[in-house]
DSSP file (Angstrom, degrees, kcal/mol; ACC not computed):
  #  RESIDUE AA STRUCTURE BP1 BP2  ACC     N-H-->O    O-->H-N    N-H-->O    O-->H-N    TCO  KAPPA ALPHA  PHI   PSI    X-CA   Y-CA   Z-CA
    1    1 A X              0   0    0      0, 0.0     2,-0.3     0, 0.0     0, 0.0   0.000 360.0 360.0 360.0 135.4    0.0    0.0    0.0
    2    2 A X        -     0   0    0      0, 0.0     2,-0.1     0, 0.0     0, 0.0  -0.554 360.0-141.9 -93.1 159.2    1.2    3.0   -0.8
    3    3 A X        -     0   0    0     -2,-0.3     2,-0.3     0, 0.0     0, 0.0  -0.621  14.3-137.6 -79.6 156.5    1.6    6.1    1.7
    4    4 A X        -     0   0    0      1,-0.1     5,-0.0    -2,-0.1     3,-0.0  -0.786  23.6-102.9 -74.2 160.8    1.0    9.8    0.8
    5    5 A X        -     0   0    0     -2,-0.3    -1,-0.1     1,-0.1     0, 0.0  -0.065  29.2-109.6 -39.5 158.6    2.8   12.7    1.8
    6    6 A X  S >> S+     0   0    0      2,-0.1     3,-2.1     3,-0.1     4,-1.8   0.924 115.9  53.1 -24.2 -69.1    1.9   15.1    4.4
    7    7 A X  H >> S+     0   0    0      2,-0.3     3,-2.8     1,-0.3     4,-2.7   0.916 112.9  32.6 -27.7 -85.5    1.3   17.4    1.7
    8    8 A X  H 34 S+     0   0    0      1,-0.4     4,-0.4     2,-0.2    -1,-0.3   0.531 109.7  67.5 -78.5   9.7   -0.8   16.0   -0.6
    9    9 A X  H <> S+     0   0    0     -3,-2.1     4,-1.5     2,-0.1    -1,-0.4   0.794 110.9  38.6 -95.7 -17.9   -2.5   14.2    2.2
   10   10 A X  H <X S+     0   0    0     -3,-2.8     4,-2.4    -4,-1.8     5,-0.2   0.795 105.6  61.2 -35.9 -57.0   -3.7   17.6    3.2
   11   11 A X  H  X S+     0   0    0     -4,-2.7     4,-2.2    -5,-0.2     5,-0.2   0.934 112.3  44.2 -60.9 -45.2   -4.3   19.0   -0.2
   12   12 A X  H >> S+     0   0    0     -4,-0.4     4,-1.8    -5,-0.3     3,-0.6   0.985 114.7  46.3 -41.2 -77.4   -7.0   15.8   -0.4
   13   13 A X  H 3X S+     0   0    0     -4,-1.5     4,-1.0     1,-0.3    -2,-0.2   0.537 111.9  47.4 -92.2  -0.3   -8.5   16.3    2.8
   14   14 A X  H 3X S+     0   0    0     -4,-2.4     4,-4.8    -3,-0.2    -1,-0.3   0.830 119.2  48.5 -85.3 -36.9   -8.9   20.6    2.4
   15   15 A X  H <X S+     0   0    0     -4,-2.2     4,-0.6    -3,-0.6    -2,-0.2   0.821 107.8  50.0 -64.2 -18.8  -10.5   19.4   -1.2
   16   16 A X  H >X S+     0   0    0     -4,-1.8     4,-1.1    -5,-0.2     3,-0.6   0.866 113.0  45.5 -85.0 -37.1  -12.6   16.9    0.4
   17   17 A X  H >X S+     0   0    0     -4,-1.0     4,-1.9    -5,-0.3     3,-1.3   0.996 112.8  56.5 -70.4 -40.0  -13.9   19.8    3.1
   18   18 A X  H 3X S+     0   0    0     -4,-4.8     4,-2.2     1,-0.3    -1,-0.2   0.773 109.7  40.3 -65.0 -15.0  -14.3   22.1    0.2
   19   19 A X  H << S+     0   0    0     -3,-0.6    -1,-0.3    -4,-0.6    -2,-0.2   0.413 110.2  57.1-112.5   4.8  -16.6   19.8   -1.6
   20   20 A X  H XX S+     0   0    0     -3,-1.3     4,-3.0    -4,-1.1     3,-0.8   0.709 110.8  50.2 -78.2 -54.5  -18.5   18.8    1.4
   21   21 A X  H 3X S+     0   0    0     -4,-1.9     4,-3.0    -5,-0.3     5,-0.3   0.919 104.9  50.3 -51.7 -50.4  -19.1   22.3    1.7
   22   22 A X  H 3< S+     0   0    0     -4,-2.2    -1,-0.2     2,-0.2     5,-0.2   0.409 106.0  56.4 -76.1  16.1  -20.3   23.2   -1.6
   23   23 A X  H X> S+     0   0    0     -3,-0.8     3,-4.4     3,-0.1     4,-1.7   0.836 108.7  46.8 -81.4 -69.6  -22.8   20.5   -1.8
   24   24 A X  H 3X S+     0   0    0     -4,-3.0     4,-1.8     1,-0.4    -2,-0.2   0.744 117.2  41.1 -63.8 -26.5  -24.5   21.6    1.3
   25   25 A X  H 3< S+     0   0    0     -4,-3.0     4,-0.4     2,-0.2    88,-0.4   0.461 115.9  47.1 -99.9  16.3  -24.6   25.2    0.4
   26   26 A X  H <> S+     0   0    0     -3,-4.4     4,-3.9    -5,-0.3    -2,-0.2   0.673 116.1  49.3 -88.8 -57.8  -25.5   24.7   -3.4
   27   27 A X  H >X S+     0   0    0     -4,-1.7     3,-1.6     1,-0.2     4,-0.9   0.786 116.1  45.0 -28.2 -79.8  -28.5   22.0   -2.0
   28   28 A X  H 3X S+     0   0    0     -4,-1.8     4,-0.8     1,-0.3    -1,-0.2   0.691 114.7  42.1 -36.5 -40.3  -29.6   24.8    0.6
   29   29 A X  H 34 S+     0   0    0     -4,-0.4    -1,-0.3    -5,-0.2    -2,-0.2   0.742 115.3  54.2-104.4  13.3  -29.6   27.7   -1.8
   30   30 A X  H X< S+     0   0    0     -4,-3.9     3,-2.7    -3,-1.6     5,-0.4   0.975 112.7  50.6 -31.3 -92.0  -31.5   24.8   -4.7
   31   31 A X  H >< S+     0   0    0     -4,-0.9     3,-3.2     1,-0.4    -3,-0.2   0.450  95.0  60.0 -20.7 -41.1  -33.9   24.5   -1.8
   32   32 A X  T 3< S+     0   0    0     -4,-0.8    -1,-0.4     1,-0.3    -2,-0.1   0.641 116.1  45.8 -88.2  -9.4  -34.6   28.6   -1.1
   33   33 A X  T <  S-     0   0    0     -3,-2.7    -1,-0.3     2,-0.1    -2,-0.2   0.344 120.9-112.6-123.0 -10.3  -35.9   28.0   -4.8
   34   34 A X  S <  S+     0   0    0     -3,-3.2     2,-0.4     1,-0.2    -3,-0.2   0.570  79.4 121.1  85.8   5.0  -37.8   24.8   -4.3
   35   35 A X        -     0   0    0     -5,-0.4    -4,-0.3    -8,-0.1     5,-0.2  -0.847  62.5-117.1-106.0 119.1  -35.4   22.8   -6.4
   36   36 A X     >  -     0   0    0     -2,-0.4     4,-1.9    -6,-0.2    -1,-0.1   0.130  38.3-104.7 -25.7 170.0  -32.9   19.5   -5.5
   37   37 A X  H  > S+     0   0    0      1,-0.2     4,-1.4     2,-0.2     5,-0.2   0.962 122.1  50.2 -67.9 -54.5  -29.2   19.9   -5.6
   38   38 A X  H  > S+     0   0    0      1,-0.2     4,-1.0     2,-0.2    -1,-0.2   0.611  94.2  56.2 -90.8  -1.5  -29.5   18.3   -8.3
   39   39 A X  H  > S+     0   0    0      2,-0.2     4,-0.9     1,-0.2    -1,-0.2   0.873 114.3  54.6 -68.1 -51.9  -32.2   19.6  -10.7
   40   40 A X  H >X S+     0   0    0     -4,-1.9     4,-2.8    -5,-0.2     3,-0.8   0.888 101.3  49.7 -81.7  -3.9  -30.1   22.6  -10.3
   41   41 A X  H 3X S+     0   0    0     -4,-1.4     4,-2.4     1,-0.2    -2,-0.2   0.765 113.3  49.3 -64.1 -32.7  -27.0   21.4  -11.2
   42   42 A X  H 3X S+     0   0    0     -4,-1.0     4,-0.5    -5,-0.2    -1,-0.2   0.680 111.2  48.1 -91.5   0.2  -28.6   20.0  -14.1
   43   43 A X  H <X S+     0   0    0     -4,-0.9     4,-1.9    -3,-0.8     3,-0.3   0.805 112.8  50.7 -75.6 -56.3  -30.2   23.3  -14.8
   44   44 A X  H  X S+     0   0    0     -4,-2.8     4,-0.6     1,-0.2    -2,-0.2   0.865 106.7  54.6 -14.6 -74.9  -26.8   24.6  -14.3
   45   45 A X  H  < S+     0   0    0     -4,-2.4     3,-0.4     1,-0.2    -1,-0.2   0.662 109.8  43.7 -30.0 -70.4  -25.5   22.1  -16.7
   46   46 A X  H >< S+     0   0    0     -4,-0.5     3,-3.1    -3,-0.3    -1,-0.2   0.784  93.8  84.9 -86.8 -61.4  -27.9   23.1  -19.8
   47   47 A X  H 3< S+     0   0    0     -4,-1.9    -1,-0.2     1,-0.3    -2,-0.2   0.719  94.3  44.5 -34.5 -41.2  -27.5   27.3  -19.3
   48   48 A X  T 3< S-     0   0    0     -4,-0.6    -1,-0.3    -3,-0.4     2,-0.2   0.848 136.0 -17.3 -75.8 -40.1  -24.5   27.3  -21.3
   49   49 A X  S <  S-     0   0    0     -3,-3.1    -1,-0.3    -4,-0.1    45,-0.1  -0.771  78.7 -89.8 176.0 113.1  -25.4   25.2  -24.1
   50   50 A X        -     0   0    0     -2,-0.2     2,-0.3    -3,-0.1    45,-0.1   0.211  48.3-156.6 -45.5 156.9  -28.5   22.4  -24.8
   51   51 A X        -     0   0    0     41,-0.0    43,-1.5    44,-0.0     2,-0.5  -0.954  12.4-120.6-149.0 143.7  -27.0   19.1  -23.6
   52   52 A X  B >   -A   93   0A   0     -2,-0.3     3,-1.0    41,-0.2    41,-0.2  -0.811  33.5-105.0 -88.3 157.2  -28.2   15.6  -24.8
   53   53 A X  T 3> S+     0   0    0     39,-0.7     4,-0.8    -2,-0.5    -1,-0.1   0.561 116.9  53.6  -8.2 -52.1  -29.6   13.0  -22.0
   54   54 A X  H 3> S+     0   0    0      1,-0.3     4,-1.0     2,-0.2    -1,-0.3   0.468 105.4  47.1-105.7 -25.3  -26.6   11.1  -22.2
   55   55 A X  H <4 S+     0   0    0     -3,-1.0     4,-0.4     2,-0.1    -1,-0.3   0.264 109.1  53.0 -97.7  19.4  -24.2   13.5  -21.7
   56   56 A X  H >> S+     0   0    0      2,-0.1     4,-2.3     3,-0.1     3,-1.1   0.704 104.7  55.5 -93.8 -42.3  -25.7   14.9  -18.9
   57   57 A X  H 3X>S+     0   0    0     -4,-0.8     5,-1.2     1,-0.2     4,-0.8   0.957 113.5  41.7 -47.1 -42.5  -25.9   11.6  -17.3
   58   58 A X  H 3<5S+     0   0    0     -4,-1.0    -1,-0.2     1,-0.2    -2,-0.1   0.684 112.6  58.6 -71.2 -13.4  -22.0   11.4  -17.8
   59   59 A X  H <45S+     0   0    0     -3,-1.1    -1,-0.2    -4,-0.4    -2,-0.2   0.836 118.7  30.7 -81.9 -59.0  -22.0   15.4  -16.7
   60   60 A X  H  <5S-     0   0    0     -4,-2.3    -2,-0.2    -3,-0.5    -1,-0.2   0.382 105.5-123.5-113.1  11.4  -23.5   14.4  -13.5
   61   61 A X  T  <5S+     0   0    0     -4,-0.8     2,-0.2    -5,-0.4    -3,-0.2   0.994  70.5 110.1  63.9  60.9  -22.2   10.9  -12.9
   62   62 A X  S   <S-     0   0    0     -5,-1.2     2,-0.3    -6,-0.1    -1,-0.2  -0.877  74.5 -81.8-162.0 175.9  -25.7    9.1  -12.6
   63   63 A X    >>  -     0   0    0     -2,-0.2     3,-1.5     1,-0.1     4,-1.0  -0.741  39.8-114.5-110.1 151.9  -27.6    6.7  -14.6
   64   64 A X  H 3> S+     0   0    0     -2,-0.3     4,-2.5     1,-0.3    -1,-0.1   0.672 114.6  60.9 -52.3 -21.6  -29.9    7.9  -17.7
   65   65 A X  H 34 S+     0   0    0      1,-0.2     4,-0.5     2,-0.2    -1,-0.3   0.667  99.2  54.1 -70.9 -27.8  -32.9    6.9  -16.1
   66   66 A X  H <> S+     0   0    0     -3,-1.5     4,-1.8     2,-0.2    -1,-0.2   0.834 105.7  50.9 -74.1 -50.9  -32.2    9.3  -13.3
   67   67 A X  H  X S+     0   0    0     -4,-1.0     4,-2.9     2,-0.2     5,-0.2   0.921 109.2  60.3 -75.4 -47.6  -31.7   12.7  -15.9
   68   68 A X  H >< S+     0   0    0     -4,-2.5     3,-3.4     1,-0.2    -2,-0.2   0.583 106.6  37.8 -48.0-107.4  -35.1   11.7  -17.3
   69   69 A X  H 3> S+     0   0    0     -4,-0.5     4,-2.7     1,-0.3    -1,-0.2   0.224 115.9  53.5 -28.7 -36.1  -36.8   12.0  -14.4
   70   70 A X  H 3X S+     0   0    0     -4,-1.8     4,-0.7     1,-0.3    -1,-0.3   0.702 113.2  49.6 -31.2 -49.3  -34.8   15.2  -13.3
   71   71 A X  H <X S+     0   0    0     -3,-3.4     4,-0.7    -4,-2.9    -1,-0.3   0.826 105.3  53.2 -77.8 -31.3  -35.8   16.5  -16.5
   72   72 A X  H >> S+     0   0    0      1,-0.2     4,-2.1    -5,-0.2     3,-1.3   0.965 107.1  54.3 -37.4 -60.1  -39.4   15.6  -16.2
   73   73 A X  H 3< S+     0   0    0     -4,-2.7     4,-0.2     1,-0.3    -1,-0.2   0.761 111.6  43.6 -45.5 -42.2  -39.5   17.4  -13.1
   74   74 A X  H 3<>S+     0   0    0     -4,-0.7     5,-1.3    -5,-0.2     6,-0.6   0.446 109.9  55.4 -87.3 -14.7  -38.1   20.4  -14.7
   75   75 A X  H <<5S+     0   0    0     -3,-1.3    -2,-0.2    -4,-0.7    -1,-0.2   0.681 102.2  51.6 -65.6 -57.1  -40.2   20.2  -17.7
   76   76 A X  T  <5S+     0   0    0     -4,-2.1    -2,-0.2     1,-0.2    -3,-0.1   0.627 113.7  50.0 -86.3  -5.1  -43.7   20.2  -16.0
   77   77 A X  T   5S-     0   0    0     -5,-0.4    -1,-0.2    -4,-0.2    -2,-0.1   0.807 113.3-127.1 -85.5 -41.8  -42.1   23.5  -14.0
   78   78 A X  T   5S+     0   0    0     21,-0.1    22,-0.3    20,-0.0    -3,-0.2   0.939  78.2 123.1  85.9  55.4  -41.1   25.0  -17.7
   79   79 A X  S   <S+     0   0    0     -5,-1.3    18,-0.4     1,-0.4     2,-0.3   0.194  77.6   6.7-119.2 -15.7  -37.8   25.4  -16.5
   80   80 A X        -     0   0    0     -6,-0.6    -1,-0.4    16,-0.2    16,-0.3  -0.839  66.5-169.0-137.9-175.4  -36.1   23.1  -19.5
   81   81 A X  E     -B   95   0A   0     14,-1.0    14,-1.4    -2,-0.3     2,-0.7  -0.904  21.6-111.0-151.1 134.0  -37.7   21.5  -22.6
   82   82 A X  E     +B   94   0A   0     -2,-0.2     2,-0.3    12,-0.2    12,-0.2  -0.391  33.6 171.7 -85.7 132.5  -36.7   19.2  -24.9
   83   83 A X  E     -B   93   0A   0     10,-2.0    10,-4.1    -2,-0.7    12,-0.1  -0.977  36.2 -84.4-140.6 166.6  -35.9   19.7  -28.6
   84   84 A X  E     -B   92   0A   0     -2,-0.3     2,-0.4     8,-0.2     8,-0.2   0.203  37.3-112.8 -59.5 158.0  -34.6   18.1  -31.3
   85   85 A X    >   -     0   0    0      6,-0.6     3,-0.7     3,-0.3     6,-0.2  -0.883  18.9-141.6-136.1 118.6  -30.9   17.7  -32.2
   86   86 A X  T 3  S+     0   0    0     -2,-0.4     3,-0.2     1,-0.2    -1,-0.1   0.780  99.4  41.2 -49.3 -34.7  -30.0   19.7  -35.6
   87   87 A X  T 3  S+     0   0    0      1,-0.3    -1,-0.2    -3,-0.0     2,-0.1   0.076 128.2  15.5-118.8  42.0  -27.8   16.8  -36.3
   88   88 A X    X   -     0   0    0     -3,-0.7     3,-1.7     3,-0.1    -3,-0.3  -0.239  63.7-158.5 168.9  97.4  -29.3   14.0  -35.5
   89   89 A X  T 3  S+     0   0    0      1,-0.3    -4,-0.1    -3,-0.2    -2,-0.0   0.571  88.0  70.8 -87.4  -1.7  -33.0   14.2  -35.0
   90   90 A X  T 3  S+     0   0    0     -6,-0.1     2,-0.5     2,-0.1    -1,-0.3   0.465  84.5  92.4 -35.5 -21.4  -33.2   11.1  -32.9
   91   91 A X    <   -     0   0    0     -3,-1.7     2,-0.7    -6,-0.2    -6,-0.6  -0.734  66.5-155.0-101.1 115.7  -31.5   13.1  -30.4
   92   92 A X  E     - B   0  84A   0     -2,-0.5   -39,-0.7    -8,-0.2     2,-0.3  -0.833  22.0-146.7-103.7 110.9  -33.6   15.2  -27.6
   93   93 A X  E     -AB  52  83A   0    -10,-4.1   -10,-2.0    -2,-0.7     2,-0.5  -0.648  11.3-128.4 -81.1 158.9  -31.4   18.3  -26.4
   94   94 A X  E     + B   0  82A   0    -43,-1.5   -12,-0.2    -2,-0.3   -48,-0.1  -0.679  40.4 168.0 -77.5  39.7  -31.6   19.3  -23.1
   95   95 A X  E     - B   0  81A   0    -14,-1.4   -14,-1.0    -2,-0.5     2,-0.6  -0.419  34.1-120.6-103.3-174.8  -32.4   23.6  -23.0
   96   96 A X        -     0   0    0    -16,-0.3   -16,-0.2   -50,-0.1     2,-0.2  -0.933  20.2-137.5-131.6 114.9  -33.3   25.9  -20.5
   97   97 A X     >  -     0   0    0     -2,-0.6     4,-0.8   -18,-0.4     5,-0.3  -0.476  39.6 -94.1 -58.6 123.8  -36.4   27.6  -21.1
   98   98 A X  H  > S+     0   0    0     -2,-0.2     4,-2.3     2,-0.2     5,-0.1   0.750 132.4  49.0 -14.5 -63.7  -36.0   31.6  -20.0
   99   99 A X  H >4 S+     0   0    0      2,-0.2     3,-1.3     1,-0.1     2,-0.3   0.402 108.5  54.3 -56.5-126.3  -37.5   31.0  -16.6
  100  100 A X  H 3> S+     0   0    0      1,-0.3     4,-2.0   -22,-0.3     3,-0.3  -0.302 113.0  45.9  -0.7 -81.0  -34.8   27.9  -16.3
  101  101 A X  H 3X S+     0   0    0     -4,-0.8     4,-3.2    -2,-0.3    -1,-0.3   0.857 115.8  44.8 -78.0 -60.5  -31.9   30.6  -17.2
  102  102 A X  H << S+     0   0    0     -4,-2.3     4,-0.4    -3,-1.3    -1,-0.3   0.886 113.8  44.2 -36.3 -66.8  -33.2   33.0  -14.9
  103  103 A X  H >> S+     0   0    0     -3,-0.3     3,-6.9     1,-0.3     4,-1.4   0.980 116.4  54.2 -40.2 -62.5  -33.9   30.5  -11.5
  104  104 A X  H >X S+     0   0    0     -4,-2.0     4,-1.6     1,-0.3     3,-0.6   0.891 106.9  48.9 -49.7 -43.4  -30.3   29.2  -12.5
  105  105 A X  H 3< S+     0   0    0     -4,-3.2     4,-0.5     1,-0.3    -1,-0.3   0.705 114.1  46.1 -63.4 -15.9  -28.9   32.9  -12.3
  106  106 A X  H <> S+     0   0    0     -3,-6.9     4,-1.1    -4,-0.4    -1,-0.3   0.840 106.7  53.5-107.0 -22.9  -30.5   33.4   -9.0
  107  107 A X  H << S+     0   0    0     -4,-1.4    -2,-0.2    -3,-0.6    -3,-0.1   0.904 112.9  54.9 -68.4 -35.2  -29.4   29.8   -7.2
  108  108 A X  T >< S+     0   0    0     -4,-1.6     3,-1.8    -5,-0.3    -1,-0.2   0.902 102.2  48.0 -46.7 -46.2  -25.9   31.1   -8.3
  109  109 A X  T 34 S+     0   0    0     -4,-0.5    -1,-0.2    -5,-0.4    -2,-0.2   0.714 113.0  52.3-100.4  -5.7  -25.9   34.3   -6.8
  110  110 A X  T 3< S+     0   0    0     -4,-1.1     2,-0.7   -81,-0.1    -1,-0.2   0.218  84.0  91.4-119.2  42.8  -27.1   32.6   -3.3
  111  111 A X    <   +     0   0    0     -3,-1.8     4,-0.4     1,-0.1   -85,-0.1  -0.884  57.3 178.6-103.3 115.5  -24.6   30.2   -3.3
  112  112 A X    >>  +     0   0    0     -2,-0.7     4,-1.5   -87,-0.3     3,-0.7   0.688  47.6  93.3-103.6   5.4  -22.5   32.1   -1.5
  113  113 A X  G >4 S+     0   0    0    -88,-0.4     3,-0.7     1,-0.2     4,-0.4   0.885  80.3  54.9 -49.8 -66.4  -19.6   29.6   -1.2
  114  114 A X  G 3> S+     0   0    0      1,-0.2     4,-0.9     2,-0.2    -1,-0.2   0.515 103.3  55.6 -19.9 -40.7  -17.7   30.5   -3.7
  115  115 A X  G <4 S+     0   0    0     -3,-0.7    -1,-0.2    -4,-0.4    -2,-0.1   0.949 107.6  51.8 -44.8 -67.6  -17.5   34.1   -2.7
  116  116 A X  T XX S+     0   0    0     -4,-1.5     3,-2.6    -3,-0.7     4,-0.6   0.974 111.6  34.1 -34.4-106.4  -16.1   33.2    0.7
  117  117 A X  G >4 S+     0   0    0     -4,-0.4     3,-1.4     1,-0.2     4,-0.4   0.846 122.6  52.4 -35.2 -50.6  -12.9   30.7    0.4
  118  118 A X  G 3< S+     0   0    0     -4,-0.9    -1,-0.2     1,-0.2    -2,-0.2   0.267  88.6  76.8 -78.7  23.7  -12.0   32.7   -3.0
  119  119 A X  G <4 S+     0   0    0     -3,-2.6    -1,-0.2     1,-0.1    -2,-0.1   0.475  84.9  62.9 -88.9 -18.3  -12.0   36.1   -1.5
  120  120 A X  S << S+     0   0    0     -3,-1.4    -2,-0.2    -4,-0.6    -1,-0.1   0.934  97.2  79.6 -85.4 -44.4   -8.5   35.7    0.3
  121  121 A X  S    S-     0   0    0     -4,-0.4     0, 0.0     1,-0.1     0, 0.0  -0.262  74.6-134.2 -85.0 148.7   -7.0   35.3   -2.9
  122  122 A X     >  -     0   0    0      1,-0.1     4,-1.4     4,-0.1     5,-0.1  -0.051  34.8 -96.4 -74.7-168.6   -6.0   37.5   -5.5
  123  123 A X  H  > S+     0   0    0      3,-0.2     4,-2.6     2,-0.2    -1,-0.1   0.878 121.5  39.5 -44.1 -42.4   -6.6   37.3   -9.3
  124  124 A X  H  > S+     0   0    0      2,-0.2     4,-2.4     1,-0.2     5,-0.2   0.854 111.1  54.6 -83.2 -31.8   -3.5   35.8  -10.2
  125  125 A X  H  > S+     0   0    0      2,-0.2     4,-3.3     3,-0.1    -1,-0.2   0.990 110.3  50.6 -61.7 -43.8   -3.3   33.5   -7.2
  126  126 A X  H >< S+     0   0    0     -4,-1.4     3,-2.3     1,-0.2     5,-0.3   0.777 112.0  54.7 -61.7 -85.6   -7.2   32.2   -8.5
  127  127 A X  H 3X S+     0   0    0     -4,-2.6     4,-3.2     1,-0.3    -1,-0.2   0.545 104.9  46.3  -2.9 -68.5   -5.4   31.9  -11.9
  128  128 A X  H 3X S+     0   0    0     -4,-2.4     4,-1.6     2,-0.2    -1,-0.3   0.841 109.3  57.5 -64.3 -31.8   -3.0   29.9  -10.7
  129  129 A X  H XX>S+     0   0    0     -4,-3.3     3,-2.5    -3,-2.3     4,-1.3   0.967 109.4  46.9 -39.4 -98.5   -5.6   27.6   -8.7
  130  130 A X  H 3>5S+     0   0    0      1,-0.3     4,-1.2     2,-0.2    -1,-0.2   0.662 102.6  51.8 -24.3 -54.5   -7.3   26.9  -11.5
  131  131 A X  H 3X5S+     0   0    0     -4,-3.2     4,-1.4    -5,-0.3    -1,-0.3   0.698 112.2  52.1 -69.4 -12.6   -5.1   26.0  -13.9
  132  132 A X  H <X5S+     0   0    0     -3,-2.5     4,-1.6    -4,-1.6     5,-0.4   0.965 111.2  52.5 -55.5 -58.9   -3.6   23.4  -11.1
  133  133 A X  H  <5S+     0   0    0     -4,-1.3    -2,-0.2     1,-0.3    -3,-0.2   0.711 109.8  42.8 -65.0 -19.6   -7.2   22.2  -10.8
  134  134 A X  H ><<S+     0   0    0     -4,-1.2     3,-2.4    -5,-0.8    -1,-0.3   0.916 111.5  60.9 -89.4 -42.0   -7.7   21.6  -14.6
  135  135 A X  H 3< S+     0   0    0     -4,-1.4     3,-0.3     1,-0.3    -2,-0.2   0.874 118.7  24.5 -28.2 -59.0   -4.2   20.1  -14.3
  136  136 A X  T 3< S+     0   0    0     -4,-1.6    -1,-0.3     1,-0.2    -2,-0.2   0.176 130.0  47.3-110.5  31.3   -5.3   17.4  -11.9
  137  137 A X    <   -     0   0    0     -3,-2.4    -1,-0.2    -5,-0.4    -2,-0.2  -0.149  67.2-174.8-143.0  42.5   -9.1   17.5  -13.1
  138  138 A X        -     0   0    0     -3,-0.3     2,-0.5    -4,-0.3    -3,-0.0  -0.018  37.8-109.0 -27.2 141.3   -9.8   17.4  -17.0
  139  139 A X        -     0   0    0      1,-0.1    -1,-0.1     2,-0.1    -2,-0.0  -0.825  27.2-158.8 -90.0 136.9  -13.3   17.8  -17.7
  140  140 A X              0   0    0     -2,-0.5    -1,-0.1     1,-0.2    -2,-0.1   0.234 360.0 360.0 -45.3 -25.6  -14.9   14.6  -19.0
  141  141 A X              0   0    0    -82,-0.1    -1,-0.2   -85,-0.0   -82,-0.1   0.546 360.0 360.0-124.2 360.0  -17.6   15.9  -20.5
């Protein structure tokens, strides 16, 4: 078995308290909105750019059966809808209806983790964060 460092057995356990945190306070400010953590994450998800089923599942690490319903839910609110894929019309995107862009814009601005830890730091230090964190986190999706 191998050991870790001090170090990087720190750097783990401050990422694991950072991500403990930002579930509960993304859930809580979902909640102030009537929504799971995850219906807005998957709201989230969609705001940028219409997303197919199947890469949302992979988006949110969960099984497709799971993003349907999430998206039902989120449907009969009129907060997403599904449409048709330009290239391939077999294919149901994933988009955020106006209200769905809005709600997402407002569970963002009362999550107020994000504010908090990154507030000690300057720009360039958050630079440098990031580009570690894409170092040892590619996105997947």
């Amino acid at each position: 078995m191998t050991r870790r460092d001090p170090i990087s057995l720190e750097v783990i356990t401050s990422l694991a308290d950072l991500t403990g945190r930002f579930i509960a306070e993304y859930d809580e400010a979902a909640a102030a909105h009537e929504l799971t953590g995850a219906q807005a994450r998957l709201l989230a998800l969609v705001v940028g750019e219409p997303k197919p089923m199947s890469r949302l599942a992979v988006s949110m690490r969960c099984e497709p059966s799971n993003v349907t319903g999430l998206v039902d839910k989120l449907e009969r609110r009129g907060l997403v809808e599904r449409r048709p894929d330009p290239t391939d019309r077999r294919v149901k995107l994933i988009a955020p209806t106006p209200a769905g862009t809005e709600l997402s814009a407002k569970v963002w601005a009362d999550l107020d983790f994000a504010a908090a830890p990154l507030a000690a730091l300057a720009e360039p230090e958050r630079v440098v964060l990031r580009d570690l964190l894409r170092k040892i986190n590619p996105r997947r999706d």
